[in-house]
C-alpha positions as CSV (number, residue, x, y, z in Angstrom):
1,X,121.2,-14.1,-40.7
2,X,122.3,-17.7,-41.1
3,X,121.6,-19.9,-43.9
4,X,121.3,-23.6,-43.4
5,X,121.7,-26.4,-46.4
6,X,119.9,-29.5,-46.0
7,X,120.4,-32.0,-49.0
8,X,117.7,-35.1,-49.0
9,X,117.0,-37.8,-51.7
10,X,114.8,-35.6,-53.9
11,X,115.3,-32.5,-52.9
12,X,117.4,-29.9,-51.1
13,X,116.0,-27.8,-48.2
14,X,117.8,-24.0,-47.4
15,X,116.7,-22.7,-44.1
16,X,116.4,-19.5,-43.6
17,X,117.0,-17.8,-40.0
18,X,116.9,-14.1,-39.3
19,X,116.5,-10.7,-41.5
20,X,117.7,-11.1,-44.9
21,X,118.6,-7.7,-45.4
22,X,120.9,-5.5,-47.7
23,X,123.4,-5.9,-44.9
24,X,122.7,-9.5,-45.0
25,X,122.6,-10.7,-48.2
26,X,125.5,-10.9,-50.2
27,X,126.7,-13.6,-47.6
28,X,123.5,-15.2,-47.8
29,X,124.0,-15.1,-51.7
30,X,127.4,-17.0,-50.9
31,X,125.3,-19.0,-48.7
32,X,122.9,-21.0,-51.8
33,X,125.4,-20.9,-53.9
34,X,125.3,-24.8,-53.9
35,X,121.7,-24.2,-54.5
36,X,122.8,-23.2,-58.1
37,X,123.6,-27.0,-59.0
38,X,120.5,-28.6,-58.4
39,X,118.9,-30.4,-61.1
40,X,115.7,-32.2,-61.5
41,X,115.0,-31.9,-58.1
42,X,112.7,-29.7,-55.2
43,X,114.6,-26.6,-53.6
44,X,112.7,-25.8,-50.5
45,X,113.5,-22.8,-49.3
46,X,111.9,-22.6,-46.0
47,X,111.4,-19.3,-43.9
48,X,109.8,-20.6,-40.4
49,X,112.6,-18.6,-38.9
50,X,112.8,-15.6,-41.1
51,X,111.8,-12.4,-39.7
52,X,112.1,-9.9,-42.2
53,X,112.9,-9.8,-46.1
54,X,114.0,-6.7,-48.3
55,X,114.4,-6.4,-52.0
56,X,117.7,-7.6,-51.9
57,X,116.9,-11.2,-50.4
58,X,113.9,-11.1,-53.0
59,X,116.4,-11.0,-56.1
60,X,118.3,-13.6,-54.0
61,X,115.2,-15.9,-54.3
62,X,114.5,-15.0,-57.9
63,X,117.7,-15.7,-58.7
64,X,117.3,-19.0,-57.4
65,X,114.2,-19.9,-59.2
66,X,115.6,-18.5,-62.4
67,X,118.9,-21.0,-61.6
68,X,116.8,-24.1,-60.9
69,X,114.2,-23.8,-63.6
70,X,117.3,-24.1,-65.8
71,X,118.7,-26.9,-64.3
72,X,114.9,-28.9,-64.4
73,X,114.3,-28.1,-60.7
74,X,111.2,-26.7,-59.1
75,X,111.4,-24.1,-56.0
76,X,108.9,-24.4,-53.0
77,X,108.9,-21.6,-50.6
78,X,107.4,-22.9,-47.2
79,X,106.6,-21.7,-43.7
80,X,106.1,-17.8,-44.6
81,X,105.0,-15.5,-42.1
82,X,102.2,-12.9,-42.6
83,X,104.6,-10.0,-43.1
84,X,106.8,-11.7,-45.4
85,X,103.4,-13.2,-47.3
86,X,102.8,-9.6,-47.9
87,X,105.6,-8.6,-49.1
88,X,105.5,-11.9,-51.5
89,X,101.8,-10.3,-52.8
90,X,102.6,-6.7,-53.0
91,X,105.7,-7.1,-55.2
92,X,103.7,-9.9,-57.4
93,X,106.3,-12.9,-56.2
94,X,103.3,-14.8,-54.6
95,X,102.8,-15.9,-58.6
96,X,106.4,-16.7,-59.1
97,X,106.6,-19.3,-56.3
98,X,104.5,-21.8,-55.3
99,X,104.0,-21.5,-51.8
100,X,103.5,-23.7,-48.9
């Protein structure tokens, strides 16, 4: 799993490559940590390249979202495959995020 941040004028892009899985996450939660900063800005996080998710990377996301709605920053989740969009809809996150 590798976990890529990309910092723009307005907003901040993570790139997700890989499986985030159990085994994969708590360096990927190292990973975004600077993601936890961001204020009043867009935090892409975009999966093009990520293969697999697991309940684990979920709360990783969530946490995320719950860190930049307190900081006045909006998260965009783009580029999802259709296994990972299903995922997203059977565990009710596809209402969370706004997706792209």
């Amino acid at each position: 799993m590798k976990t890529e941040i990309i910092k723009n004028a307005n907003q901040v892009i993570a790139k997700f490559s890989g499986r985030l899985d159990t085994a994969a996450a708590v360096q990927t939660a190292e990973d975004v940590q600077p993601l936890q900063e961001v204020s009043n800005s867009e935090i892409i996080l975009d999966c093009s390249d990520l293969e697999y998710i697991s309940s684990s990377g979920l709360r990783i996301f969530l946490s995320i979202r719950k860190d930049a709605a307190a900081h006045g920053s909006k998260v965009i989740v783009s580029n999802i495959n259709a296994d990972i969009r299903q995922v997203f809809m059977m565990t009710g996150f596809i209402s969370l995020f706004e997706i792209r």
